[in-house]
N, C-alpha and C positions, 0 to 999 in steps of 0.2 A: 423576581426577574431583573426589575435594577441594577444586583450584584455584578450580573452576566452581560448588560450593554455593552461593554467592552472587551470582553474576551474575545471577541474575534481577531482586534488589536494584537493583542498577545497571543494570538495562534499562527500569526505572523513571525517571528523571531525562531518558533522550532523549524519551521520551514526552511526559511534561511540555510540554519544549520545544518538542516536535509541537503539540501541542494549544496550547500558545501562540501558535505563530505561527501556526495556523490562527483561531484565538479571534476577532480580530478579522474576518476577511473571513469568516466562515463563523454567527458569532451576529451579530452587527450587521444582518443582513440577513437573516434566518433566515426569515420569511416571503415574502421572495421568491426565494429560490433553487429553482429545478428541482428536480424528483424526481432526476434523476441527480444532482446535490452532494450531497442528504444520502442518499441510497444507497453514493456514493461514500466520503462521510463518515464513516458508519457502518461500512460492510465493512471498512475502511481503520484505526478503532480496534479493532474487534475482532479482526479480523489481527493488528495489534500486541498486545494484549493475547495473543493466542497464543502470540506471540513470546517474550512475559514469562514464561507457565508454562511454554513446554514444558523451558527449563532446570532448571525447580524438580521437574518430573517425570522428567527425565532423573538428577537428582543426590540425588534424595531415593528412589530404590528404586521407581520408581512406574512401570517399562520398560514395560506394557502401557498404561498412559492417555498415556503419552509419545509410541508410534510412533499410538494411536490419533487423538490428536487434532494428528498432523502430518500426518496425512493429509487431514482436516476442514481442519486450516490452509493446506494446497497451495491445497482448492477456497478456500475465503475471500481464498487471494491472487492465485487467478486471476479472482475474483470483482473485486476492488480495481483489477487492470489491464482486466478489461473493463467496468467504469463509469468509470474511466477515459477511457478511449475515446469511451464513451459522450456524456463530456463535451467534446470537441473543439468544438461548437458556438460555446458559453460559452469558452474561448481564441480562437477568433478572432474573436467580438463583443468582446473585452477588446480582440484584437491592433486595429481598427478604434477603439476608444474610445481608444487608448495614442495611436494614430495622430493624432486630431481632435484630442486637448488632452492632451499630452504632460506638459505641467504636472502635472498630477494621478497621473500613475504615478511620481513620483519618480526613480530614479536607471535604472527601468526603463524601456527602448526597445521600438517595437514586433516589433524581431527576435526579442526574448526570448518573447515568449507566441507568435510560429511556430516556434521552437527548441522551445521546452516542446510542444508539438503533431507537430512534423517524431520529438523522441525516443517520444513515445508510441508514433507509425504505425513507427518502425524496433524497436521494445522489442515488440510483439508481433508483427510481422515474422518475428524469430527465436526468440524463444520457442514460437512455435506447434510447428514443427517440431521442435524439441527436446522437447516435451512427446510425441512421438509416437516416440520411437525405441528400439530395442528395450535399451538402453541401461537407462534409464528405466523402463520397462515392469516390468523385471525387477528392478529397486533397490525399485518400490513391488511388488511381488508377494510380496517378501521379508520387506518390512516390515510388509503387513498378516497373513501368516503369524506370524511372531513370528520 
């Protein structure tokens, strides 16, 4: 457990990165985006930010705020994948704008925004079902026991 005292340190830095390359398409237009972007937005850094303690509760003695709030982080990231979804609208008015003036989406084709669309609809596809098997069930009945 040692190795891992610090990695929550360094789950810091991919964040960042996140938030960068959202920064632009996400504040620049920040008044006109849909309730599902900054829903998606938000659930989506705070998910990540989950991501960042629960290491630091796992490696610092803190076992009961660790499995408690990985279980709050399950729902936050299934949270994330259904606004997600939510948002498919917004990808394929992009995949249609990519289409009309191709120019403007850079190195990006209009396959790429029904790819990012077609992985969404197959990523909860199968997820749902896992999320119900008894498999599961019993790994989180364990973990909210202690």
């Amino acid at each position: 457990m040692d190795k891992y005292k610090s990695l929550y340190r360094r789950m810091v830095v991919p964040m960042l990165f996140m938030q960068f390359g959202i920064f632009r398409d996400y504040w620049s237009d920040f008044s006109d985006n849909a309730w599902a972007v900054d829903v998606h937005y938000w659930t989506g850094t705070v998910w990540y930010l989950y991501l960042i303690i629960q290491p630091y509760y796992a490696t610092h003695g803190q076992l009961a705020k660790h499995r408690t709030n990985g279980i709050i982080g399950m729902f936050i990231a299934g949270g994330v994948c259904l606004t997600a979804f939510s948002m498919m609208h917004r990808d394929i008015a992009t995949t249609e704008r990519a289409r009309m003036a191709p120019e403007q989406f850079g190195p990006f084709q209009p396959w790429f925004f029904f790819g990012v669309a077609a992985a969404v609809n197959v990523f909860n596809f199968f997820l749902e079902p896992i999320g119900r098997s008894e498999i599961v069930q019993k790994v989180l009945k364990t973990m909210i026991k202690g």
